[in-house]
C-alpha positions in Angstrom: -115.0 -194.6 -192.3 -111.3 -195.0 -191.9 -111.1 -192.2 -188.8 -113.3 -194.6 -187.2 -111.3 -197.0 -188.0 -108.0 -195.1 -186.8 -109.5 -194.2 -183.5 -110.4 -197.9 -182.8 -107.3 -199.1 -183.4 -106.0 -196.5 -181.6 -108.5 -197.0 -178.4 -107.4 -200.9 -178.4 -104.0 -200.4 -178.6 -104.2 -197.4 -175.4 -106.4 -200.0 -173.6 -103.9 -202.8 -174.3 -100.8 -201.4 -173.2 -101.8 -199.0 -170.6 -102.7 -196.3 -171.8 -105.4 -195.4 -169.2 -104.5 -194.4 -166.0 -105.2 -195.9 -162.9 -104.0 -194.6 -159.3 -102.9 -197.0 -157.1 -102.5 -195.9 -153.3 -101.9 -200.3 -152.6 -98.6 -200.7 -150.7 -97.4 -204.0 -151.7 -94.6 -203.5 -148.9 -96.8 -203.1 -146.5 -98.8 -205.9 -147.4 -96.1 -208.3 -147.6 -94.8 -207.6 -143.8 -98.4 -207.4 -142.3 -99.1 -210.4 -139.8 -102.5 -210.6 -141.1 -103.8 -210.5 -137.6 -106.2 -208.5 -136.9 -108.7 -207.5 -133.4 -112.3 -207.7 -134.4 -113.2 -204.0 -133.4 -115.0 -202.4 -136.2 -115.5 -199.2 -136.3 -115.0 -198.5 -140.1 -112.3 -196.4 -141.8 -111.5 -194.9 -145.2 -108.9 -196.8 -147.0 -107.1 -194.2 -149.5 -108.7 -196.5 -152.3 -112.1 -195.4 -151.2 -113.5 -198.3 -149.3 -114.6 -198.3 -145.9 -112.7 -201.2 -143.6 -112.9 -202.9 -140.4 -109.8 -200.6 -138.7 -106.8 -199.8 -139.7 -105.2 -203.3 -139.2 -107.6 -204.2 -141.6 -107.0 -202.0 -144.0 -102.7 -202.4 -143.7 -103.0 -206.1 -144.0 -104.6 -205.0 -147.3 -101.6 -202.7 -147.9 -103.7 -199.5 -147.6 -103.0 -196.8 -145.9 -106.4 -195.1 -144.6 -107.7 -191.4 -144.9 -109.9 -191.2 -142.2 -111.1 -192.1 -139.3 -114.8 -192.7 -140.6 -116.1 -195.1 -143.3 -116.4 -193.8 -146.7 -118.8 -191.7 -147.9 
C-alpha cells in the first residue's frame, strides 16, 4: 500500500507546483497594446491555441497569434 501511497503524494505535489506542462502560445504583450477594436467581418481563423476566431483582430486582442487562415478543424 505505501507505493500507492508514494505515487499520490507524488502526483499532488507535481499537480500543485507545476509539474504538468501546459503550452502557452498567449501573448500578454500583445494583448496589453491591442485597442480592442475590432470590424465585424467574420470569416473565422485558427488561433495558435486551437480555437477558431472572428479575424485576426479578434484573435490579437486576445493576444493570439493565428495559424491559419480557416477556422479550426
Amino acid at each position: 500500500m505505501k507505493p500507492y501511497l508514494i505515487i499520490f503524494f507524488i502526483s499532488i505535489i507535481c499537480y500543485c507546483f507545476g509539474c504538468k506542462k501546459e503550452h502557452s502560445c498567449q501573448d500578454l504583450k500583445m494583448k496589453r497594446n491591442h485597442s480592442g477594436i475590432c470590424t465585424n467581418d467574420c470569416p473565422g481563423i485558427c488561433g495558435c491555441d486551437g480555437k477558431t476566431y472572428c479575424n485576426e483582430c479578434d484573435a490579437n486582442k486576445n493576444g493570439i497569434t493565428i495559424v491559419s487562415d480557416s477556422p479550426c478543424q
